[in-house]
C-alpha positions as CSV (number, residue, x, y, z in Angstrom):
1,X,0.0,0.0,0.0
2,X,1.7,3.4,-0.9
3,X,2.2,5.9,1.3
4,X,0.0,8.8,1.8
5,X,0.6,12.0,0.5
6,X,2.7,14.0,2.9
7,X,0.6,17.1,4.5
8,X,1.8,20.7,2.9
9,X,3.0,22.1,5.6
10,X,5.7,19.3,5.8
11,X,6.3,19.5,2.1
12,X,7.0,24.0,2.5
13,X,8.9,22.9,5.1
14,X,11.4,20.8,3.7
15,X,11.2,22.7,0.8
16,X,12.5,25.9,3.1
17,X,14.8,23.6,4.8
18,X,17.0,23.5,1.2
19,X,16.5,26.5,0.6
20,X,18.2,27.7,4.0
21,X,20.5,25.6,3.4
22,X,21.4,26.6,0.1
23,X,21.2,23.4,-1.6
24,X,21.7,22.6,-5.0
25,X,18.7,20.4,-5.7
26,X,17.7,19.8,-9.1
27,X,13.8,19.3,-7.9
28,X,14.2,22.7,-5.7
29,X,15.7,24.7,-8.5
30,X,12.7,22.9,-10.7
31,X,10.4,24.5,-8.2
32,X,12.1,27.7,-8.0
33,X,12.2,27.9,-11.6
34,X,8.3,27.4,-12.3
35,X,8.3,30.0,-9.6
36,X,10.0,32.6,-10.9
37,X,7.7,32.0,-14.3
38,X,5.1,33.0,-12.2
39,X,6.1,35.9,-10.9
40,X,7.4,37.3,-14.2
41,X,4.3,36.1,-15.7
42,X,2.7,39.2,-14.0
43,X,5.5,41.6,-15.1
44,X,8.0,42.0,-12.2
45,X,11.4,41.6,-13.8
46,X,12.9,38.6,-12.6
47,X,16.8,39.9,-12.4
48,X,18.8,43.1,-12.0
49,X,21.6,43.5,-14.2
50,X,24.7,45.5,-13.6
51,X,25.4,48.0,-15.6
52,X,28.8,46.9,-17.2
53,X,27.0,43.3,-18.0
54,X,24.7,44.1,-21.1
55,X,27.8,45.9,-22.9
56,X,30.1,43.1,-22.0
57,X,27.3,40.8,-24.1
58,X,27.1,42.9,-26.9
59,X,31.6,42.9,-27.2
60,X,31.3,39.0,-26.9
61,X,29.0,38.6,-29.4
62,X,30.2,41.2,-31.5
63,X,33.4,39.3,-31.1
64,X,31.7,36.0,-32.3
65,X,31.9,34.3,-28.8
66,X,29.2,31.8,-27.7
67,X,28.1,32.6,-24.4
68,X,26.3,29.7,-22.4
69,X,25.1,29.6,-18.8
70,X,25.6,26.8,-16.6
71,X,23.9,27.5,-13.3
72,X,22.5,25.3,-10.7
73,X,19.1,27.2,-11.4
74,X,16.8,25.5,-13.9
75,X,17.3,25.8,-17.8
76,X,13.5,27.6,-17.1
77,X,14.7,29.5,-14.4
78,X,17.5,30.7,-16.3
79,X,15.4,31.8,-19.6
80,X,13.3,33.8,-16.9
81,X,15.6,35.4,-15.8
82,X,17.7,36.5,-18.4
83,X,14.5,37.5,-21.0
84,X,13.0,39.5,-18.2
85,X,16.2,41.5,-16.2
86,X,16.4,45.1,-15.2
87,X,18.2,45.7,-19.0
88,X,15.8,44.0,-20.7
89,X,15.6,40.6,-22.4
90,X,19.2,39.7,-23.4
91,X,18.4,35.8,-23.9
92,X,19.7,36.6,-27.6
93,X,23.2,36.6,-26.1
94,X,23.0,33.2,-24.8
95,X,23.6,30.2,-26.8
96,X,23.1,27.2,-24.4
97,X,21.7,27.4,-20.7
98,X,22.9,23.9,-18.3
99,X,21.5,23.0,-15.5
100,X,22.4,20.3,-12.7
101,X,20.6,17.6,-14.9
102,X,23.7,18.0,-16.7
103,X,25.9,17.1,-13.4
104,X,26.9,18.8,-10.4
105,X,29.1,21.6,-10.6
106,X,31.7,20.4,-8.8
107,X,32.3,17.5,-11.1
108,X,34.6,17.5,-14.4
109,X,32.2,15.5,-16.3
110,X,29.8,18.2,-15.8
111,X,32.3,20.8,-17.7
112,X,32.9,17.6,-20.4
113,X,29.3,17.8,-21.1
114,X,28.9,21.0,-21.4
115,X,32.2,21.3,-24.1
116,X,30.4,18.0,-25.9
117,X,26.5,19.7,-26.2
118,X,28.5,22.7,-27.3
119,X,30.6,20.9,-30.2
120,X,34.0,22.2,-29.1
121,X,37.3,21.1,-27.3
122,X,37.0,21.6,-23.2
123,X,40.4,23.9,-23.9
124,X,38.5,26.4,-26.7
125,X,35.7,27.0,-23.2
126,X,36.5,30.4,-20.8
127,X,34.6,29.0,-17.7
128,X,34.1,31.9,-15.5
129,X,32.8,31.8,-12.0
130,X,32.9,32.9,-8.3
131,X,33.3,29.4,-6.8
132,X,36.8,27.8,-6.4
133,X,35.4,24.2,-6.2
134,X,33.2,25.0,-9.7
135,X,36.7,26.2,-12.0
136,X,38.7,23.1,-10.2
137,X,35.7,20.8,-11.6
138,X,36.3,23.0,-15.1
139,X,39.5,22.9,-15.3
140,X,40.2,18.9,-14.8
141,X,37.4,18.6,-17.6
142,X,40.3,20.5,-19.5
143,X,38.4,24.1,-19.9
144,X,40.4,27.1,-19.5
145,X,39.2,29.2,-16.1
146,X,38.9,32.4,-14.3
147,X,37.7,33.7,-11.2
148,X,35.0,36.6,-11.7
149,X,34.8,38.7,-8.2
150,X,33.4,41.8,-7.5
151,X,34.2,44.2,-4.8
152,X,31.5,44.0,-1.6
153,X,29.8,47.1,-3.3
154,X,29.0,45.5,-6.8
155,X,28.4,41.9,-5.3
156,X,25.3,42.0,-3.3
157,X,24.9,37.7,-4.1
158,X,26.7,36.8,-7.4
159,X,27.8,38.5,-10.2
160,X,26.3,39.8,-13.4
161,X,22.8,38.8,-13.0
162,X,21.1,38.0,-9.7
């Protein structure tokens, strides 16, 4: 006999309980995703962009970069948030969005993926991110790495879009 359906408030619970917690959950950032679809549904934009990010975009691409997103967010999520930012909708920068169903992000098969769904070498991918663990993973897929930081005043969570 199956179990019964757990009561709500457990459920918003637990689901608070990862969020606290920070976790990386590819059902929680499912949630959060379909979330965030809601709430820009009804016209709140869904991230603030720094200033220095949309003209950075426009360089890359005007440079003939590919620019792809891999963020422990959903791939919906990440749509959201980008099509709907402070800036406006700059989803035509963005090639390729990865989520965790494509790995963790601390693991170099991850980054191997990502190179594969994106038809090029590991070593022709600049992975850029805040998180030591994340360009380790990258960089023993074989990508090539830096470490984006902003100072305390531009950097209220993460950088670029939040």
């Amino acid at each position: 006999m199956p179990a019964p359906n757990p009561p709500m408030a457990s459920v918003s619970a637990y689901v608070h309980w990862l969020m606290d917690r920070d976790r990386k959950s590819t059902g929680l950032k499912s949630l959060q995703g379909k979330d965030l679809g809601g709430r820009v549904s009804v016209g709140h934009p869904a991230g603030r962009s720094l200033p220095d990010v949309p003209p950075a975009l426009v360089r890359w691409r005007d440079q003939g970069k590919d620019i792809a997103i891999f963020s422990s967010g959903s791939v919906q999520a990440q749509r959201n948030l980008f099509a709907n930012t402070t800036a406006g909708d700059l989803t035509r920068f963005i090639r390729a969005y990865f989520d965790t169903t494509t790995g963790p992000k601390t693991a170099a098969r991850s980054y191997a993926r990502i190179a594969s769904a994106l038809e090029r070498s590991p070593s022709e991918v600049l992975f850029l991110s805040d998180v030591g663990a994340e360009l380790d993973a990258a960089q023993a897929a074989g990508m090539q790495t830096a470490l984006c930081v902003r100072t305390r005043r531009h950097r209220p969570e993460r950088a670029g879009i939040q």
